[in-house]
Residue frames as qw, qx, qy, qz and C-alpha x, y, z in Angstrom:
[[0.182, -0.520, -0.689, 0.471, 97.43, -143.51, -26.56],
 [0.159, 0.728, 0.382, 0.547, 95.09, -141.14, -27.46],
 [0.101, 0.333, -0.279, 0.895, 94.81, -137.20, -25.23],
 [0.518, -0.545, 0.123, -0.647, 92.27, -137.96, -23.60],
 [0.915, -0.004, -0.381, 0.133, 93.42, -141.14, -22.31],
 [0.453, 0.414, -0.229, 0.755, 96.41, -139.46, -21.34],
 [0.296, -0.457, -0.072, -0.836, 94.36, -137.12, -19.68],
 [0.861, -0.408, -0.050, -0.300, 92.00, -139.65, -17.33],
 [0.849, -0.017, -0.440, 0.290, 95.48, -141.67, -16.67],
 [0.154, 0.341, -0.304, 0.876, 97.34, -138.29, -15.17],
 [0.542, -0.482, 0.100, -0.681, 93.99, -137.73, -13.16],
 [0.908, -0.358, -0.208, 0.066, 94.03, -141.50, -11.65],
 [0.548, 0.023, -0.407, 0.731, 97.78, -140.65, -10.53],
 [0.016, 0.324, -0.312, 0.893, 97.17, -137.57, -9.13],
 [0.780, -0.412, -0.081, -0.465, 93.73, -138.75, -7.44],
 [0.872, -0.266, -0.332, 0.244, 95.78, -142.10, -6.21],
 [0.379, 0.346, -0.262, 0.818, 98.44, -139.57, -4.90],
 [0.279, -0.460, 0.131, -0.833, 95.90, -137.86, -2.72],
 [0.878, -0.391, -0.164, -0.222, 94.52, -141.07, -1.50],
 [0.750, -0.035, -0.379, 0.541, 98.37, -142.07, -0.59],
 [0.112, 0.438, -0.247, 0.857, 98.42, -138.61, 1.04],
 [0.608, -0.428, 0.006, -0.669, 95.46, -139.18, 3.11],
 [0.908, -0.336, -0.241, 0.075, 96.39, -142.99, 4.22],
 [0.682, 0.161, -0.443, 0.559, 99.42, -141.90, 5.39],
 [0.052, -0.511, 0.293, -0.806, 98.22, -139.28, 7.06],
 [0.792, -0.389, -0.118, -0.456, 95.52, -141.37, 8.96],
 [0.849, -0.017, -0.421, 0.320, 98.29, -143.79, 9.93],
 [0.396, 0.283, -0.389, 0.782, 100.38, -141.36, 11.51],
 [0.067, -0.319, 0.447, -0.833, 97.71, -140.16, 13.58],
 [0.010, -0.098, 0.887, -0.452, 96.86, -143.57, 14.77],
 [0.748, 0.164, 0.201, -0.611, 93.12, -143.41, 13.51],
 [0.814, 0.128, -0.384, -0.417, 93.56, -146.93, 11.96],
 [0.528, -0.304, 0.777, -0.156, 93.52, -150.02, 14.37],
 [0.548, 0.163, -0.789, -0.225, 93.45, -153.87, 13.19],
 [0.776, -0.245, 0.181, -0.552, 90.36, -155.51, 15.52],
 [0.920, 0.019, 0.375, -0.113, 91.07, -158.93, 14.56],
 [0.356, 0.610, -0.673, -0.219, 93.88, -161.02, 12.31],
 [0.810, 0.058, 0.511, -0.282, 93.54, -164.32, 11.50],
 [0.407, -0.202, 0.726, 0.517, 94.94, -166.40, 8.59],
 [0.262, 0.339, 0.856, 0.289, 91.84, -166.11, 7.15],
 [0.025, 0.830, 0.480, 0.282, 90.66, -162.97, 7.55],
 [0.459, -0.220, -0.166, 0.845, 91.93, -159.26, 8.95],
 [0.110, -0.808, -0.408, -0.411, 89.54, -156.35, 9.87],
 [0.346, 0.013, -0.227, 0.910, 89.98, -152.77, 10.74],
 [0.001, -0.904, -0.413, -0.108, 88.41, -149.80, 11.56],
 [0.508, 0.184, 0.102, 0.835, 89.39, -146.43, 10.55],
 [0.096, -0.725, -0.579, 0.361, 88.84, -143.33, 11.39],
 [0.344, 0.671, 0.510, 0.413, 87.80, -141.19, 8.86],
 [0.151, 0.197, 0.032, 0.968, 87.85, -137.63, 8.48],
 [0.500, -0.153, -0.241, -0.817, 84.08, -137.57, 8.54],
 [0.927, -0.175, -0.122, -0.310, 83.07, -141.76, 9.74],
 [0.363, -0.519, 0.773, 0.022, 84.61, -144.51, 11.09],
 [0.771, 0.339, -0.334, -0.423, 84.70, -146.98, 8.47],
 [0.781, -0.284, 0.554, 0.051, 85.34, -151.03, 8.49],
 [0.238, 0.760, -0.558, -0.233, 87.81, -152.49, 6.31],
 [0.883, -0.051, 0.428, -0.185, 88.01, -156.22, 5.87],
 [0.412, 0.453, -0.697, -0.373, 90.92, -157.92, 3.75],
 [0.731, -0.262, 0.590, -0.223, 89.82, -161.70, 2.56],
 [0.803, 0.169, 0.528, 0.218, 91.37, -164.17, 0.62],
 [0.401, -0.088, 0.402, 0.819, 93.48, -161.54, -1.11],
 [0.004, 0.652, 0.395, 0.647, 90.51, -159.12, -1.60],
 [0.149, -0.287, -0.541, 0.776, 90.00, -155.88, 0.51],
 [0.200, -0.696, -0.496, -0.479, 86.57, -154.10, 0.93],
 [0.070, -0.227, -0.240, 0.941, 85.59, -150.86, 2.73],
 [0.062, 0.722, 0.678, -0.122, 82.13, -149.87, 3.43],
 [0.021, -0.562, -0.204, 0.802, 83.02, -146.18, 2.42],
 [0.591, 0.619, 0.322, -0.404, 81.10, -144.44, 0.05],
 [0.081, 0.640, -0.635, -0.425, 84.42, -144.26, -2.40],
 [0.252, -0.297, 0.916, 0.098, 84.70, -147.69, -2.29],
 [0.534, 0.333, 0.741, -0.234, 81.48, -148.44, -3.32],
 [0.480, 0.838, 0.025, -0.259, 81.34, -146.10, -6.22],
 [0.498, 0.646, -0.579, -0.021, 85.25, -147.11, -7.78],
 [0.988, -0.140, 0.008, 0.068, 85.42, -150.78, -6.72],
 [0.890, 0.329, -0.111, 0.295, 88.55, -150.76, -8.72],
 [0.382, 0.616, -0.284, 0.628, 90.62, -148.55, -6.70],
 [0.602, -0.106, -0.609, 0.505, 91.84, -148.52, -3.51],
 [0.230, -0.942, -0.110, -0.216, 90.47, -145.92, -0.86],
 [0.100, 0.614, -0.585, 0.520, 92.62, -144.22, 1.32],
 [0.727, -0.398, 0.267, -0.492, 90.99, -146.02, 4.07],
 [0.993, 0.049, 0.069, 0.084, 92.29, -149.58, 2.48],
 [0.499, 0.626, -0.361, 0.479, 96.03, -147.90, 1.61],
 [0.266, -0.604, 0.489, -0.571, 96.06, -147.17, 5.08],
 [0.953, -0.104, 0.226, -0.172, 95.48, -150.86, 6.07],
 [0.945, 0.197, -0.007, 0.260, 97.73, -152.11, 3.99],
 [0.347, 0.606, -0.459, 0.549, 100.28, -149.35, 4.73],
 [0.405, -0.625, 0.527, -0.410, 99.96, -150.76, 8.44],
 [0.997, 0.063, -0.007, -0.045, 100.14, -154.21, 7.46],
 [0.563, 0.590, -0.350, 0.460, 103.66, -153.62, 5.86],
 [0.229, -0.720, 0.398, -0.520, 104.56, -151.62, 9.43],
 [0.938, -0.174, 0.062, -0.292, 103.14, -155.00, 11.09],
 [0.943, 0.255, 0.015, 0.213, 105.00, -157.63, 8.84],
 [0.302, 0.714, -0.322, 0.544, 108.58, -154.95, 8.96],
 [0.394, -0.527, 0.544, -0.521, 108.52, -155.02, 13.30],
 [0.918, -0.274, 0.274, 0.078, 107.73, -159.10, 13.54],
 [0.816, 0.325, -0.205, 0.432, 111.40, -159.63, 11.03],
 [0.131, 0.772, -0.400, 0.476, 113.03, -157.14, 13.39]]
C-alpha cells in the first residue's frame, strides 16, 4: 500500500469517526424519528444541525437528500448512521 493510500484510508476513518460521533449524538437527542416502516420500505426524518433531512432505506439501499450524501454516495452520512443506529435500538427492544 502505497503513503498516500495510507494517508486517504486514515482520513476515511477519522472522517467516518466523526460521522459516528455526530449520529450518535443526534440519536441521543431524539432529533431522528422513523415516519413510516413497512417491509418494504422505512423513512425518517432527521434533524440536522442546520436542516431537517429525509432518509429512506429500500430494498437494502439507504439514501439521504443531504448535501453529503449526494456528493460521497459511497459513504454513509451521519444522518443514515443515525437511522440505522435506531433501527438496531428498534430491532434490540422488540427481542426484549
Amino acid at each position: 500500500m502505497t503513503s498516500q493510500r495510507r494517508r486517504s484510508s486514515r482520513k476515511n476513518l477519522s472522517n467516518l469517526e466523526r460521522r459516528l460521533g455526530k449520529a450518535k449524538r443526534l440519536l441521543e437527542e431524539g432529533r431522528v424519528e422513523l415516519r413510516f416502516n413497512n417491509e418494504d420500505i422505512a423513512v425518517f426524518r432527521v434533524h440536522g444541525d442546520t436542516d431537517e433531512h429525509s432518509v429512506i432505506l429500500r430494498a437494502g439501499i439507504w439514501m439521504c437528500d443531504c448535501e453529503f450524501n449526494s456528493i460521497y454516495p459511497q459513504y454513509p452520512c451521519s444522518h443514515i448512521l443515525a437511522c440505522q443506529m435506531l433501527l438496531e435500538q428498534i430491532e434490540k427492544e422488540k427481542k426484549n
